[in-house]
N, C-alpha and C positions, 0 to 999 in steps of 0.2 A: 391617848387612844386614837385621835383622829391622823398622828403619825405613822399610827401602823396602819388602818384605812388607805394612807397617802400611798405607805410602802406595796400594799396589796393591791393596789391601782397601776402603778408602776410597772409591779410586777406579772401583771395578767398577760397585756402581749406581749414581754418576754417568754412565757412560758405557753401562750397560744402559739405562738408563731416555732418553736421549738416542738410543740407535740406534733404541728400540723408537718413539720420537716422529718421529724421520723417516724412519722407514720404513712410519708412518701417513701422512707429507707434513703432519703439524702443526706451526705452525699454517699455513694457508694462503698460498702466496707474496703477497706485495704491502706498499704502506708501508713501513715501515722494518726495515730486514736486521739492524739491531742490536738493534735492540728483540725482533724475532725471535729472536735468539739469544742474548738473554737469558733469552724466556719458557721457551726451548727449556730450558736451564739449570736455571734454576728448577726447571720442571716433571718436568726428568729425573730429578734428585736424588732427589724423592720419589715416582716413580714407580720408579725402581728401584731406592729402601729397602725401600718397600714387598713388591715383587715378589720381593727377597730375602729378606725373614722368611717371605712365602707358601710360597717354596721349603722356607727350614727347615723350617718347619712339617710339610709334605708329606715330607722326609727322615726327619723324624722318628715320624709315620704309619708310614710303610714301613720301622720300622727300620730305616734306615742312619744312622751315626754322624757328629756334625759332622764337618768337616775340609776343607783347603783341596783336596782333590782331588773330593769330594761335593758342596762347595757351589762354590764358586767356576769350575772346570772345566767345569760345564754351562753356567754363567751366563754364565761366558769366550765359550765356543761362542755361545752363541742371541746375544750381541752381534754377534760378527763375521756371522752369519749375516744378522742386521738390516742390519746395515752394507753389507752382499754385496748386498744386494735393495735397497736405497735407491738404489746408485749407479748398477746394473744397469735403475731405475725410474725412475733422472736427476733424483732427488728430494735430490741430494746430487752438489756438485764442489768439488772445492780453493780454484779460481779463486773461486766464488762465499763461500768461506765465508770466507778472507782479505778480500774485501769488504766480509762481514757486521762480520767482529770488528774493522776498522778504521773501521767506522760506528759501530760501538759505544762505542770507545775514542774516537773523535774524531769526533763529528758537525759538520757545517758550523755555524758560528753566530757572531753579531756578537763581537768582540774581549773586552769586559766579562765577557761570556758563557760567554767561554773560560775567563775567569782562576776564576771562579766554580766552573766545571768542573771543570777540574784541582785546586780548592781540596776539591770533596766527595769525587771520585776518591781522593785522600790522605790525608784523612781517614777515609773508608771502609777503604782500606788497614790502616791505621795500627791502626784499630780492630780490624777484624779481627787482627790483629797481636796486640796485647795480649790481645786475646781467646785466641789460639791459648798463648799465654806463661801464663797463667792455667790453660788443660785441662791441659796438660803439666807444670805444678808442682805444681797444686792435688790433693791427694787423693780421695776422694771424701768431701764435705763434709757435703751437705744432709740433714737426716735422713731426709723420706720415701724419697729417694734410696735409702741401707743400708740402711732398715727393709721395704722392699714393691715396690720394682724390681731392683734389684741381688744382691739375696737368691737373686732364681731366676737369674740370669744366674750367679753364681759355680756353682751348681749343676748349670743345665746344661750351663755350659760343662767344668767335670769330668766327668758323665755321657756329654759328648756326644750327649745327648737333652734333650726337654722332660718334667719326671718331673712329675708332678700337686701342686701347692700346696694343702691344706687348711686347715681351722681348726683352731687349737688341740685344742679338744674331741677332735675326728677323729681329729687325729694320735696322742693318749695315747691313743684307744680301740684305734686301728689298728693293722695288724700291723710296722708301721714300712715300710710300700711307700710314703707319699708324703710330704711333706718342710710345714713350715709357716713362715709367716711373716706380718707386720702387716694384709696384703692380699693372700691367697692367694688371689681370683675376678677380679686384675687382669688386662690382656689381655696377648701375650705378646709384642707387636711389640715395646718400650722393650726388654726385657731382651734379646731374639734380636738387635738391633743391637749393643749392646753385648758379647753371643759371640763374632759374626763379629767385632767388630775385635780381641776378645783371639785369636779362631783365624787371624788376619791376620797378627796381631804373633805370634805362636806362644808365648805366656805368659799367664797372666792379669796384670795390671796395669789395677788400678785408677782410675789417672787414661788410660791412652790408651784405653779402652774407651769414652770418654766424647768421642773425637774427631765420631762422627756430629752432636754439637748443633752444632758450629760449623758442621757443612756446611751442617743445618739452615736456618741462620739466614742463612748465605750462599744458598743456594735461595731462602728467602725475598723475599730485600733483591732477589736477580734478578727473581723474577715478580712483583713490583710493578713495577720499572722496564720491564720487557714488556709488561705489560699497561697502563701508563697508556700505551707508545709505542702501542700498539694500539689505543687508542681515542681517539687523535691527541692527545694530550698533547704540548706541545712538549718538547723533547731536555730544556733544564734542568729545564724545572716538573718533570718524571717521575720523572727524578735525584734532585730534593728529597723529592718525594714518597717515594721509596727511601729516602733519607739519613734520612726522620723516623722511619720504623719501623725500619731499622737502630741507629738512634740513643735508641729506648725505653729508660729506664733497667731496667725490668721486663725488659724482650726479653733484653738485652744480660747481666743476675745469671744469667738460667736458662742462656743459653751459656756464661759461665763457672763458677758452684759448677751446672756438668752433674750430668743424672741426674734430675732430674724427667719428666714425661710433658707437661706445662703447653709447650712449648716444640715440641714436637714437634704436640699437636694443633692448637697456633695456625697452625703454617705447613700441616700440610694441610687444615684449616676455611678458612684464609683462602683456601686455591686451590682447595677446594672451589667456595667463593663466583666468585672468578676465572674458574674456566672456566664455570660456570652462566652468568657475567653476559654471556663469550664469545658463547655459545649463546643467548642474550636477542637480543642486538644484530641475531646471523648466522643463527641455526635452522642452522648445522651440524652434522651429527649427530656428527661425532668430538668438536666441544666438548660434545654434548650424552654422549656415552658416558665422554670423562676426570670430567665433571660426578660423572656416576654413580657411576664407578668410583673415586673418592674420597671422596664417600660412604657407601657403602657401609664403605670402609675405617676411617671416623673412629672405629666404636666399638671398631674393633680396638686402637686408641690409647690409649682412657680410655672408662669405662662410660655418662660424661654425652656423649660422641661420638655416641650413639644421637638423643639429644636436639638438637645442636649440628646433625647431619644437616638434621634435620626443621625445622629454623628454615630452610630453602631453600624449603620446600612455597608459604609466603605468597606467596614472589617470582615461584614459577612461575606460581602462579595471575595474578598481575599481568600476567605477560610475555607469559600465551596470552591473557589477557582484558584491552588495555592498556584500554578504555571503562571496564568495569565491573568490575574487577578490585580497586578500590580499597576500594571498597562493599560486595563479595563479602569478604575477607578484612576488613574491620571487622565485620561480622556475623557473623564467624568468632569474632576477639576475644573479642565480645559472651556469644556464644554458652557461649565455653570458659571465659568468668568465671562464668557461671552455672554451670556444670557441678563448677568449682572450688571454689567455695562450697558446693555440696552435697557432694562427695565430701572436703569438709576437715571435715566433721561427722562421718566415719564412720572415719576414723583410717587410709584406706589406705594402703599402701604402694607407691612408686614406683620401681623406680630404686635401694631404698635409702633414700629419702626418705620421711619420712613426713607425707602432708598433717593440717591441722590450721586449726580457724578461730580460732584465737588469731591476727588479724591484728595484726600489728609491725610499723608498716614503722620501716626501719632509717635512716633517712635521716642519720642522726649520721654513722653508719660509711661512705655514700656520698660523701658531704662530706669529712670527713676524707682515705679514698682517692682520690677524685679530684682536689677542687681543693686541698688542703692536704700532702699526702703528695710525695717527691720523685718518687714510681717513674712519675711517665707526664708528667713534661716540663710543658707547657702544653696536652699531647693533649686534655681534655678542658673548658678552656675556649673552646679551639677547635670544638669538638664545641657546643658552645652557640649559640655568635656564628653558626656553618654552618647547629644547626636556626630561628633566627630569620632570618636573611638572606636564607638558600635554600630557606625553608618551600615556594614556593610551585614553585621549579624540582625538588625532589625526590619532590612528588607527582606527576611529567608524567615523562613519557618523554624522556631516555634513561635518567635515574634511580632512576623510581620502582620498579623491580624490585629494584637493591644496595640502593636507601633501605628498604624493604620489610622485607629481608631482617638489616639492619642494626639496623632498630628490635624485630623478632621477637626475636631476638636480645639486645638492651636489656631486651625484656620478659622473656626467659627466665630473665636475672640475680635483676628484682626479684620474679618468680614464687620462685624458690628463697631470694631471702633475708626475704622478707616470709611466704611462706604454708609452709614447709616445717620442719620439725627442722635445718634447715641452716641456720637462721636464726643460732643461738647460732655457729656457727663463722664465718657471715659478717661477725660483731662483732668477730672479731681481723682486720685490716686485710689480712695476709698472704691469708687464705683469700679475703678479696672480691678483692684486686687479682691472685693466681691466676687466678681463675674469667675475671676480667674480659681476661685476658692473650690468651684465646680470641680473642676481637672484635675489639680493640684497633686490628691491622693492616688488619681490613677500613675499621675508620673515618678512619685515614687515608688510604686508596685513596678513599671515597664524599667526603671533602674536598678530594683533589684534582680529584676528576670535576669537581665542583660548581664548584670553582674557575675550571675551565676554562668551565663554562657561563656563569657569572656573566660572567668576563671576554671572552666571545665578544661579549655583546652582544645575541643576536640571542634569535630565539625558539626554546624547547626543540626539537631534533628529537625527531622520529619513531623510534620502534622497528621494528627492521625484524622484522616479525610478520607472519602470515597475516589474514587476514580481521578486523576486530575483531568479536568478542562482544558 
């Protein structure tokens, strides 16, 4: 009994975060119904993860105590309510969604095509699978894991509140009112997932608390396969494209030894990116508000989420200036390398970070991680062959905004392992192929785009944008 409690825990912000998206009407009807309700998928999972820690959070403000009648009960409600107004707004019917989910599962396509399909389909499965066999045997493993996430989730999930994490120092000075641990100023979204599913399952336990990363990452594997159908990606190339970020050997360690935060900000950076690139193509204002409103959320994830946000700024400039957009945000570059160079002479501190002009680049460590190490496949000699091939279709529209956004990004990496105190930990391979776990998914999403341009043929389209600049 307490496994289907566990299941119904589980499955709540899946299905909040789903009513609240089509009871927005996102994304908008037309093209493919499967791909639709995939993105729909995807994006619901982590829109109402999110929405659910918000709530704790707010429960715990207002002292009232975790539990499934505080959190789950309201959230129960405000779905069905969504649900009530979607159907009553004709933005949702049976008939049409058995349609969707049997486009999804089966799209029309040449025989070959088929067997191909049904071959990733089961594979996918399969993976997920042993993935789910792994959360449920596996302990909790990882050490940052026990040492600076998990720490506060046993805590507050005893307290039934969020109590305040200090430092060390604090705590021995203190009158013993707040609690310490490796990283007491982390944020508290990673730990409040993992309550609601011990207050789901009605125990604490260790390994099922650690069920949200597989949804994760199944969220994930969705809004890629939505989002390449959305920007007319044919049925298999998108599936592939899904199957390659599914199929990370990185992606796929952090879903099973769960409990890191690296797993959870990848998938909402990379849908970050996702719904921005939405809003590039369409200037729809709800893609432009999901845009935001994940966002926003990334530093709620991890501290460098603040950072990861603001790698989107280049792309917008791009997308409302596609003329001169290019040349604007290179003078941007320009601009913030000079700035970086002066302010790495005076020892500030960023973030945590501390600049310094002991320039290092690390390029041993990049090499290594990338093309030498197992954890990313052939990701990033593919990542090569894409920036020489499709140099010239990634500077033009429809690209140039994800590519933008993609290469900011790239730079953000060798900005913190070249110019920062983060240098020395970027030299253990873990910590770069970490860091790098963020991006990862986007750059197989911006290699399938490209793909499909490349293989169209024809000349780059057009962004569909206001006026140019």
């Amino acid at each position: 009994m307490e496994y289907l409690a566990l299941t119904a825990g589980l499955m709540l912000p899946w299905l909040l975060g789903l009513a609240l998206l089509v009871a927005l009407g996102w994304p908008q009807a037309g093209g493919d119904s499967g791909g639709t309700v995939a993105l729909r998928a995807g994006f619901g999972y982590c829109f109402g993860a999110l929405l659910l820690t918000l709530w704790m959070r707010l429960l715990s403000a207002a002292g009232v105590a975790f539990g499934w009648l505080s959190i789950g009960m309201p959230l129960a409600i405000a779905t069905v309510a969504l649900l009530a107004f979607a159907l009553r707004a004709g933005r949702i019917a049976p008939v049409n969604l058995r349609t969707a989910i049997g486009s999804l599962l089966w799209p029309p396509m040449p025989r070959w095509q088929r067997l191909v399909w049904i071959g990733l389909i089961g594979w996918l499965a399969l993976r997920f699978l042993l993935l789910a066999v792994d959360i449920a045997w596996q302990p909790l493993y990882p050490w940052d894991a026990w040492v600076q996430w998990a720490t506060k989730a046993r805590v507050w999930y005893e307290l039934g509140r969020i109590a305040p994490f200090v430092r060390a120092e604090q705590w021995f000075a203190g009158p013993g009112a707040a609690y310490f641990d490796a990283a007491p100023n982390y944020p508290a979204t990673v730990p409040l997932l993992q309550v609601w599913s011990c207050i789901a399952l009605g125990r604490w336990d260790d390994s099922a608390m650690n069920w949200p990363w597989l949804m994760l990452l199944i969220a994930l594997t969705c809004a890629v396969y939505g989002a390449l159908r959305g920007e007319g990606v044919a049925p298999l190339a998108a599936l592939v494209g899904a199957y390659l970020v599914a199929s990370l050997p990185l992606l796929d360690t952090h879903a099973a030894l769960a409990g890191y935060a690296d797993l959870p900000m990848a998938t909402i950076y990379t849908l970050t990116a996702l719904a921005f690139y939405r809003w590039a193509m369409r200037r729809d204002r709800i893609d432009a508000a999901l845009a935001l409103g994940l966002a926003l959320c990334c530093p709620l994830i991890k501290i460098p989420g603040l950072v990861w946000a603001l790698t989107l700024l280049p792309g917008v400039v791009v997308a409302l200036m596609p003329r001169r957009g290019l040349q604007v945000v290179g003078i941007a570059y320009a601009v913030g390398l000079f700035a970086l160079l002066a302010l790495a002479r005076t020892n500030v501190v960023i973030l945590g970070y501390k600049l310094h002009a002991d320039f290092d680049p690390g390029w041993r460590a990049f090499w290594d991680a990338y093309l030498l190490s197992s954890s990313w496949n052939l990701l990033w000699y593919g990542a090569v062959v894409m920036a020489i091939v499709g140099a010239r279709r990634l500077g033009q529209p429809p690209l140039a905004p994800l590519a933008v956004v993609v290469g900011t990004g790239i730079a953000f990496l060798l900005f913190v392992t070249w110019f920062t105190n983060a240098s020395g930990w970027m030299q253990e391979l873990t910590t770069l192929n970490r860091a790098t776990l963020h991006l990862a998914p986007l750059v197989v999403v911006l290699g399938a785009l490209l793909w499909r341009e490349l293989a169209a043929g024809t000349q780059p389209a057009a962004a569909v944008a206001p006026a140019p600049a």
